[in-house]
C-alpha positions as CSV (number, residue, x, y, z in Angstrom):
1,X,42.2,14.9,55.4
2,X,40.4,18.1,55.6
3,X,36.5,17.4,55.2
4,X,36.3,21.2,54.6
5,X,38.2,20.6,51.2
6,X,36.4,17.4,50.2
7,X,34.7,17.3,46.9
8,X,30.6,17.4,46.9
9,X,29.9,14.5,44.6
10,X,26.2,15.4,44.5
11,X,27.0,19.2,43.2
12,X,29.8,17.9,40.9
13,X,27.4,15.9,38.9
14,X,23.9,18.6,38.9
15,X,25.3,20.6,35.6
16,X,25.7,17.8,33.5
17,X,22.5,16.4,34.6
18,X,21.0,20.0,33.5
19,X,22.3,19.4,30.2
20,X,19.9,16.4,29.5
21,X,16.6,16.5,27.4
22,X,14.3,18.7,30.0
23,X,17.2,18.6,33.1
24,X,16.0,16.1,35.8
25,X,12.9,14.0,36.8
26,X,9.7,14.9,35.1
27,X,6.5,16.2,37.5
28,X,5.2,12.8,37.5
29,X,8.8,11.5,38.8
30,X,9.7,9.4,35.5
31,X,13.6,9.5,34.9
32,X,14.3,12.1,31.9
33,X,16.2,11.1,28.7
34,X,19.7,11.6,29.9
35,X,22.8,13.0,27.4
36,X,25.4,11.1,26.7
37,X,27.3,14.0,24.5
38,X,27.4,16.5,27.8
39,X,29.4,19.3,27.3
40,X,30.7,20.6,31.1
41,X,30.0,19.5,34.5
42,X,30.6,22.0,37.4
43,X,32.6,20.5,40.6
44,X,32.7,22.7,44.1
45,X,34.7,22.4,47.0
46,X,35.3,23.6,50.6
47,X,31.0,23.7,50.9
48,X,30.9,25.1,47.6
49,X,32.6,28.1,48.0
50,X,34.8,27.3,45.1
51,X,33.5,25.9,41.6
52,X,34.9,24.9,38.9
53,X,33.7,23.8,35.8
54,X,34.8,21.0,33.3
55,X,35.0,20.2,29.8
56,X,34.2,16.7,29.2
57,X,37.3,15.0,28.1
58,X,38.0,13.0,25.1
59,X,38.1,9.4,24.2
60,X,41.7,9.8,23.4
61,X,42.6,11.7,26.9
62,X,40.8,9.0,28.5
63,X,43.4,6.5,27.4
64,X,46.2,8.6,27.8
65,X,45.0,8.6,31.3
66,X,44.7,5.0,31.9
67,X,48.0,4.3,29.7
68,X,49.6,6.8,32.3
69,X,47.9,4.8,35.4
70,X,50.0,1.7,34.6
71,X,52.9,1.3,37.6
72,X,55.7,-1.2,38.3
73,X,55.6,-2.4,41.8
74,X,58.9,-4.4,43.1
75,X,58.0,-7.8,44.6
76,X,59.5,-9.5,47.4
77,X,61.6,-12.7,47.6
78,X,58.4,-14.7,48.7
79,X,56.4,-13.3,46.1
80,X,54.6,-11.1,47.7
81,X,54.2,-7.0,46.9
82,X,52.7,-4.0,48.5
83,X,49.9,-2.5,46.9
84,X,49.8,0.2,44.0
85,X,50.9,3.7,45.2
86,X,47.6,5.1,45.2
87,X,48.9,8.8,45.3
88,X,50.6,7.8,41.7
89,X,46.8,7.4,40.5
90,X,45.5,10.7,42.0
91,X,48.9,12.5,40.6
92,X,47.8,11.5,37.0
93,X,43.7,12.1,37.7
94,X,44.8,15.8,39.2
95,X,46.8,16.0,35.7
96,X,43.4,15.3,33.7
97,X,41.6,17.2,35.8
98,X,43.8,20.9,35.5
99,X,43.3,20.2,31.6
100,X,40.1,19.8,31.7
101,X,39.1,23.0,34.1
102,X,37.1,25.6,32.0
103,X,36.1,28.0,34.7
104,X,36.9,29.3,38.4
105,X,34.7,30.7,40.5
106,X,34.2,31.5,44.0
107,X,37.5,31.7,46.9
108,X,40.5,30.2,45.3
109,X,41.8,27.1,47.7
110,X,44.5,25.2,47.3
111,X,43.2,22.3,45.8
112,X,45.0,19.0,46.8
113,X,45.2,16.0,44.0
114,X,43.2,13.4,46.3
115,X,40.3,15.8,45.6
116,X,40.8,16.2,42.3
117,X,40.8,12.7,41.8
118,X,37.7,12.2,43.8
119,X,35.9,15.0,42.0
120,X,37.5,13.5,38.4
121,X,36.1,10.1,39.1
122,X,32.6,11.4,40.0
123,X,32.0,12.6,36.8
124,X,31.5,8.5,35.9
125,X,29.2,8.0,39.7
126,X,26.7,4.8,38.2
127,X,25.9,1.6,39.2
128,X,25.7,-0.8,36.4
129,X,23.4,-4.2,36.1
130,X,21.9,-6.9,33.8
131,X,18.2,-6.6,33.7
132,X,16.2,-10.1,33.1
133,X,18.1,-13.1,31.3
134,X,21.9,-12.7,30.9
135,X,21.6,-15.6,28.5
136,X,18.8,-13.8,26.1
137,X,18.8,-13.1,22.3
138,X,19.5,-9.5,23.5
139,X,20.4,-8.5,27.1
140,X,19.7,-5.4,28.9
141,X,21.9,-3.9,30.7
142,X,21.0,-1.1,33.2
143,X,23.3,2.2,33.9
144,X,21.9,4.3,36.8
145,X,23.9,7.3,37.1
146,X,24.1,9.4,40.0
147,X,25.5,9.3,43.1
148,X,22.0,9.8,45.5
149,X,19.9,6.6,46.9
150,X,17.7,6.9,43.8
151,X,19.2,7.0,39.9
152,X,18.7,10.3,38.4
153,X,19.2,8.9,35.0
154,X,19.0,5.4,33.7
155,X,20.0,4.3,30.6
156,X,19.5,1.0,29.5
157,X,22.4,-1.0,26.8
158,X,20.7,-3.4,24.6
159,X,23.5,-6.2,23.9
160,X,23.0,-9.3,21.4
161,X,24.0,-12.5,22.8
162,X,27.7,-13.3,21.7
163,X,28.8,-15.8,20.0
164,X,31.0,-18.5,21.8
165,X,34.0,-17.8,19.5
166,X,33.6,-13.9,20.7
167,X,33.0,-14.4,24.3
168,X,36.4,-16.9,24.4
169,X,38.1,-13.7,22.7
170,X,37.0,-11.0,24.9
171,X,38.2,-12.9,27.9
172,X,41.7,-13.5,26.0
173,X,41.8,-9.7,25.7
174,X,40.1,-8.5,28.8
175,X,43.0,-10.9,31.0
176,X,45.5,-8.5,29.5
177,X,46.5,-6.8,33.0
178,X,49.2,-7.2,35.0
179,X,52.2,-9.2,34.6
180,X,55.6,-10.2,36.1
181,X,58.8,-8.9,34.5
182,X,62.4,-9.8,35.7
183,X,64.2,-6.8,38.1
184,X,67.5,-6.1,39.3
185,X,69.6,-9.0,41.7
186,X,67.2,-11.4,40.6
187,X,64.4,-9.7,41.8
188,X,60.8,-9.6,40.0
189,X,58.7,-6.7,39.4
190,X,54.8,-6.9,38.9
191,X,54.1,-4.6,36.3
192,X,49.9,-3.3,36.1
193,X,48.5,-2.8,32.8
194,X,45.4,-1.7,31.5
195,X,42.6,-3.7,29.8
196,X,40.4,-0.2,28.7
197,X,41.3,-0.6,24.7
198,X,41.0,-4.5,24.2
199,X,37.4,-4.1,25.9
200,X,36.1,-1.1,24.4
201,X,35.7,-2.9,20.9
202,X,33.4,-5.3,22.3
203,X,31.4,-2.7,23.0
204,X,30.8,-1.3,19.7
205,X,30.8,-5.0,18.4
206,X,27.7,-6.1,20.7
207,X,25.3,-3.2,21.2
208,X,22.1,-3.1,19.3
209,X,20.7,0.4,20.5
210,X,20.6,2.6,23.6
211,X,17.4,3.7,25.5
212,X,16.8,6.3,28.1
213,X,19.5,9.2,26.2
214,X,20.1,11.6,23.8
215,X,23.0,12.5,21.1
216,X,22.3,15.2,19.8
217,X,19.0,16.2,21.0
218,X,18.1,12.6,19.3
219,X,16.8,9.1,20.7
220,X,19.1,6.3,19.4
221,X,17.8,4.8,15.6
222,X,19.4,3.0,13.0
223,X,20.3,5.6,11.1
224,X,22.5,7.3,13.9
225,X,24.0,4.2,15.5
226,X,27.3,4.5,15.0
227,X,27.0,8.5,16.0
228,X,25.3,7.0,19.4
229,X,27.7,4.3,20.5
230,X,30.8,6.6,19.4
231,X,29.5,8.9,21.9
232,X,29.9,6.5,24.8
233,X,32.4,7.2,27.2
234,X,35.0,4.6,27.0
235,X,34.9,4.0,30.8
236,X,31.0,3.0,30.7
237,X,31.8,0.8,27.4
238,X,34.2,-0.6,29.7
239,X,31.9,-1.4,32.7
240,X,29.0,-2.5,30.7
241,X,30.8,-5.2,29.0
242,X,32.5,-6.6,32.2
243,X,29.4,-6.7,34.0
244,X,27.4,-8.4,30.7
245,X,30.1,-11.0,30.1
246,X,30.7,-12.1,34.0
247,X,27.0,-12.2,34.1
248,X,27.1,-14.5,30.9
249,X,29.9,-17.3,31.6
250,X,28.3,-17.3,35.8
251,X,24.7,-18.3,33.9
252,X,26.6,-20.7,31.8
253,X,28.5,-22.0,35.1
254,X,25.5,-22.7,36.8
């Protein structure tokens, strides 16, 4: 690989940080209200001598994309099968990615799809926690995005306690994934599937508010809920539910 052509994950992410309430850290170094509804991120390559900038995409070409990133992988007689092709997932992240490209600027450079899918995924750089008791009334779960050794934005999902009839159903749905199908001369295929539309619901069934963001230049309140949560990319719905229900059944297992 060319590490002249690799994608700056840092510089991918800066315009869509600029697009939050006051664009950054404050003077006294307190996190800014971060934007969920950003608009376009800008992505450079080759040292930044090329930029491109990108429309956010939508909910629906989200899981069009993860629909698309389903494969069927031949198993051996013993069982056993290679990995997934991992150039079948940058082929359908390099799709999204052209679709969503708004503006060129700078040297035009071929652009490979590795890079495209590195500079698609960074759009969704966070690491994602519970804060305090899994097993509260409502649970807190932190989302610091950025890609740098400090969050430049966290934003924090407030999630009631399930019930147990909810939590049983969630893990029905979220096991959905890969399965085993029969192939040709008695051979089996594993066949990968995605979980990203059984678990978003849980999402919108379970939060109580969002702190730390904006949706339309307002904080999250009752009356603008379902506005708020709507505006959540399915991918973080996705990762803040997985991380607040294995947090939830490992404090029940202990």
């Amino acid at each position: 690989m060319n590490s002249d052509q690799q994608t700056g994950v840092r510089e991918s992410m800066e315009p869509r940080w600029e697009n939050a309430e006051g664009g950054g850290k404050k003077a006294d170094g307190n996190l800014q209200l971060y934007r969920i509804d950003w608009e376009t991120a800008e992505v450079s390559f080759a040292k930044g001598r090329m930029r491109q900038t990108l429309r956010r995409p939508t909910a629906d070409e989200i899981f069009k994309r993860e629909s698309d990133l389903e494969q069927e992988v031949p198993m051996k007689a013993d069982g056993s099968y290679a990995l997934p092709d991992p150039t079948v997932a940058e082929a359908v992240n390099a799709e999204l990615y052209d679709k969503l490209v708004t503006e060129t600027a700078g040297e035009e450079i071929e652009i490979w799809d590795v890079h495209k899918s590195q500079a698609l995924e960074s759009l969704y750089s966070s690491e994602i926690e519970v804060e305090g008791d899994a097993l509260g009334e409502e649970v807190v779960i932190a989302e610091e995005i950025g890609s740098g050794d400090w969050a430049d934005f966290t934003v924090r999902h407030i999630l009631r306690r399930p019930t147990r009839a909810e939590l049983d159903s969630y893990r029905r749905k979220a096991a959905v994934g890969s399965y085993v199908k029969p192939g040709k001369r008695g051979r089996q295929i594993l066949v990968t599937r995605s979980n990203l539309k059984n678990i978003v619901p849980f999402y919108d069934l379970w939060t109580e508010r969002v702190d730390g963001a904006t949706v339309d230049g307002e904080v999250f309140s009752e009356g603008n809920k379902l506005k708020f949560v709507g505006q959540v990319d399915p991918l973080v719905k996705r990762k803040v539910v997985q991380v607040f229900a294995e947090a939830i059944v490992q404090k029940l297992s202990d």
